[in-house]
C-alpha positions in Angstrom: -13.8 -22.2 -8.4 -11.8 -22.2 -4.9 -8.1 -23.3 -5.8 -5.0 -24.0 -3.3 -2.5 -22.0 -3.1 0.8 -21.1 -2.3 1.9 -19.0 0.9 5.1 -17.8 1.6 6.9 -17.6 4.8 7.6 -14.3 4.3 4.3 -13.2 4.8 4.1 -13.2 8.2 7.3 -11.1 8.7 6.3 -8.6 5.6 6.4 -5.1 7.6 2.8 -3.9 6.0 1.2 -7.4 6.3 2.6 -8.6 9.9 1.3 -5.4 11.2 -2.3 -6.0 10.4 -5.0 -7.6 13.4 -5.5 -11.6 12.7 -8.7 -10.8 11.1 -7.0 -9.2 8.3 -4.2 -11.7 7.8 -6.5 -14.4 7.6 -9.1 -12.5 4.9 -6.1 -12.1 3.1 -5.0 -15.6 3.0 -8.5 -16.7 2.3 -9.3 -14.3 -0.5 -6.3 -16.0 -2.3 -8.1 -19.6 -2.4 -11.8 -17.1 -3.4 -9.3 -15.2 -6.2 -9.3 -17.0 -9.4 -6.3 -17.7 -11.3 -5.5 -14.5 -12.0 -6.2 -12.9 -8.8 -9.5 -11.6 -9.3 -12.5 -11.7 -7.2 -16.2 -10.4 -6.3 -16.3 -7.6 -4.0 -19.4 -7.8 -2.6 -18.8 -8.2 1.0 -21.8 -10.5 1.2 -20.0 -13.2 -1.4 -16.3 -12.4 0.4 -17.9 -13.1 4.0 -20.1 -16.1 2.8 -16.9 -17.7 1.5 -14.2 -16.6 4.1 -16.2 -16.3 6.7 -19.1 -18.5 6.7 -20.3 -18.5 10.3 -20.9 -14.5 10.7 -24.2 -13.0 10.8 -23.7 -10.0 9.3 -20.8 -8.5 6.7 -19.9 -6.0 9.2 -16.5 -7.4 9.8 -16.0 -8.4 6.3 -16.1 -4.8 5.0 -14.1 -3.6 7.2 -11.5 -6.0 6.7 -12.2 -5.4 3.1 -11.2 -2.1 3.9 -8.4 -2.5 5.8 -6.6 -4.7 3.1 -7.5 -2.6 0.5 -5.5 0.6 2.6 -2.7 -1.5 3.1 -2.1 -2.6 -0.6 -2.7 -5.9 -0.1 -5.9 -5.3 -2.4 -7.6 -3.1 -5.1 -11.7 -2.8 -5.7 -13.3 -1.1 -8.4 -16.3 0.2 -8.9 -18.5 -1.6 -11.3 -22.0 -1.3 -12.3 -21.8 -5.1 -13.6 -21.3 -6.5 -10.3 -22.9 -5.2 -6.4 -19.8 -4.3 -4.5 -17.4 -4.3 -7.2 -14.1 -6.3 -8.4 -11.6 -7.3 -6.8 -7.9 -8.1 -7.5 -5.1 -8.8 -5.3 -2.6 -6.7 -6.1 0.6 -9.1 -6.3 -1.0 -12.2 -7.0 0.8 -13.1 -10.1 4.0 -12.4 -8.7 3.8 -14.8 -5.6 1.0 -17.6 -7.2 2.1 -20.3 -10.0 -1.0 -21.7 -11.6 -0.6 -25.0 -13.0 -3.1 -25.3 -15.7 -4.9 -21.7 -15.2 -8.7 -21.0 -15.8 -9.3 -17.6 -17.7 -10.9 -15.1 -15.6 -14.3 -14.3 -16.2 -14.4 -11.3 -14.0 -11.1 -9.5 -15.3 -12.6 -7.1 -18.3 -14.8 -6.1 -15.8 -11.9 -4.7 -13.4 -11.6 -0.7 -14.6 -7.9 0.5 -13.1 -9.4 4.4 -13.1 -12.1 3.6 -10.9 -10.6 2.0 -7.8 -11.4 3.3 -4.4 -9.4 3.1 -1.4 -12.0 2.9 1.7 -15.7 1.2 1.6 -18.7 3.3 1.1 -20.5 1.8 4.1 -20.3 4.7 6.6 -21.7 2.8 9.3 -18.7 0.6 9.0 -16.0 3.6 9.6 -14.8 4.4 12.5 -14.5 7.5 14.0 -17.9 8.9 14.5 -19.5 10.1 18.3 -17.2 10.4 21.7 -15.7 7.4 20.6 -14.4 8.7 17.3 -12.5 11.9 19.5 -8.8 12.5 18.6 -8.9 9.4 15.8 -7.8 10.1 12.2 -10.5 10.4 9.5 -10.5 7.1 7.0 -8.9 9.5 4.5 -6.1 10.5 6.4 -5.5 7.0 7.5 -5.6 5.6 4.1 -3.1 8.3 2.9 -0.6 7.7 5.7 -0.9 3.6 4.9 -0.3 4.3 1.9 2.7 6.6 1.7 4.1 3.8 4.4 3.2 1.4 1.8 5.0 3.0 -1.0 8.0 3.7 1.1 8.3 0.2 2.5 8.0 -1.2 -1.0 10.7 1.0 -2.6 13.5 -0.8 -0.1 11.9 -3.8 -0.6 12.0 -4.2 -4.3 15.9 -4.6 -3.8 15.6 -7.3 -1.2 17.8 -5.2 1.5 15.7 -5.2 4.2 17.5 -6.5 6.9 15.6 -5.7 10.0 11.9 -5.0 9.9 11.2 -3.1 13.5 13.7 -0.5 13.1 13.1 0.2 9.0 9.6 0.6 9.7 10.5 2.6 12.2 12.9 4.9 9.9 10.9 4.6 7.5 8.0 6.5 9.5 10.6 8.7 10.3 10.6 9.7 6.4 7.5 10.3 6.4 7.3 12.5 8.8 9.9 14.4 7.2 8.7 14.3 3.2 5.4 16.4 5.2 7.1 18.6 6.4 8.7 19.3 3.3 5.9 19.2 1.6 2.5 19.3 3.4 0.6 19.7 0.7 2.3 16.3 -1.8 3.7 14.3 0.7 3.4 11.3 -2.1 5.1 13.4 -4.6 7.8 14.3 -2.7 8.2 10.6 -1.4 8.7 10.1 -4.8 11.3 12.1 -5.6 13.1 11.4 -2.2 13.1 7.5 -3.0 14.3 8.0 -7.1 17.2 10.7 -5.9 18.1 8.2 -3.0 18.6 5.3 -5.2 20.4 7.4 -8.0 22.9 8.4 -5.0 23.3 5.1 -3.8 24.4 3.5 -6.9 26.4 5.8 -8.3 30.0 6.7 -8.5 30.2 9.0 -5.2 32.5 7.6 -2.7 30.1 9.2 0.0 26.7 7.9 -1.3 27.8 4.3 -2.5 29.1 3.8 0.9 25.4 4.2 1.8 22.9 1.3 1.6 19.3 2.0 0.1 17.3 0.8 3.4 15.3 3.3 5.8 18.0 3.0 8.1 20.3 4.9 5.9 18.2 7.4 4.4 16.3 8.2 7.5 19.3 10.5 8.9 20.5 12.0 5.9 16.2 13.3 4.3 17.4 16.6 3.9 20.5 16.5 2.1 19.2 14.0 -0.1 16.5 16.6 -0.7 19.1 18.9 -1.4 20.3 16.7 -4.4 17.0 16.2 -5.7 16.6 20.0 -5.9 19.8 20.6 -7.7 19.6 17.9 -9.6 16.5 18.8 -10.9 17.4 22.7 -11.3 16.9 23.5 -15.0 14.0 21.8 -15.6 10.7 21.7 -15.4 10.8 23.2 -11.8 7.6 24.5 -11.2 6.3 21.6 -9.2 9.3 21.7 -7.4 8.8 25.0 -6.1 5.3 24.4 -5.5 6.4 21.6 -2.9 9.4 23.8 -1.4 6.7 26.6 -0.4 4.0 24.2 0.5 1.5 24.3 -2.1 -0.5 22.3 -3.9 
């Protein structure tokens, strides 16, 4: 059943989430009264759109919105033979919602963590196809890029030290664009290390790295000694991926 819930100020400043069209900030907002109290929800974008968005006449919109939220992180669908369209969950929903009096979810032993997807099936729903579709990223490549960005942005924010969206989205980009060129072939794993190396610096007893604050901003300059350290710190052992991302490969 439908439930009210809370929404945080926060949301509409969040660097992923206040970069999204209106469409997709208010599915996202409504899929938390569809959620039950534990954040899941019916994927079918047939339920979603008669719920959030009654008045349509077709789900066209409402899988791709779907699919949008689901590249930014905002939500997770698995497959399910149970249920057309699969389930649902919103990803941070038990972080940010206090249920007074919660209902057990019916749908929950239904949601299977190994087979979420990360872009609709729908084809016809995809952009990129004819003239149009010219010079436009594939839905893969887009979903990988929002979701390195994702990562990245998350990492700073766990500590609560973002101080100025704009720019640390902007750095943080910057990262990215590094961590591929370092390794084209696992930019994700190389974010990775990056990010754990990073924070080991910052908080540690080096004069020079302590004096440096674990946001974009301060990373963003100083990618490739921080690689550097990640190499060395990681020399003796179990290098082999390592190498593998020096030289490019898979």
């Amino acid at each position: 059943m439908p439930r009210i819930r809370t929404l945080k100020p926060e949301y509409w400043s969040h660097p992923v989430m206040g970069r999204l069209n209106d469409t997709a900030k208010c599915m996202a907002i409504a899929l938390l009264n569809f959620a039950d109290d534990k954040g899941f929800f019916h994927a079918d974008p047939i339920l979603v759109r008669n719920f959030c968005r009654p008045f349509d006449d077709d789900s066209t919109t409402t899988r791709r919105t779907l699919d949008e939220l689901s590249r930014s992180g905002w939500i997770e669908v698995a497959e399910c033979d149970a249920f057309t369209g699969g389930v649902g969950r919103i990803v941070n929903f038990q972080d940010h919602q206090r249920i007074d009096r919660p209902n057990p979810s019916k749908i929950e032993r239904y949601f299977d963590s190994t087979k979420i997807r990360r872009v609709l099936d729908d084809q016809s729903t995809l952009e990129g196809k004819g003239r149009e579709g010219k010079g436009k990223k594939t839905p893969t490549e887009v979903a990988v890029t929002d979701n390195l960005l994702h990562k990245v942005l998350e990492s700073f924010l766990s500590e609560g030290r973002f101080a100025n969206y704009q720019k640390e989205t902007v750095c943080a980009k910057a990262i990215i664009k590094s961590v591929r060129n370092l390794s084209p072939e696992n930019p994700e794993k190389a974010a990775e290390l990056l990010l754990v190396t990073f924070r080991q610096l910052v908080h540690g007893t080096d004069k020079f790295w302590a004096g440096q604050p674990f946001l974009p901003l301060g990373l963003s300059p100083l990618v490739e000694r921080v690689w550097a350290e990640a190499i060395k710190t990681h020399r003796g052992q179990d290098t082999g991926w390592l190498e593998r991302l020096r030289n490019g490969q898979s």
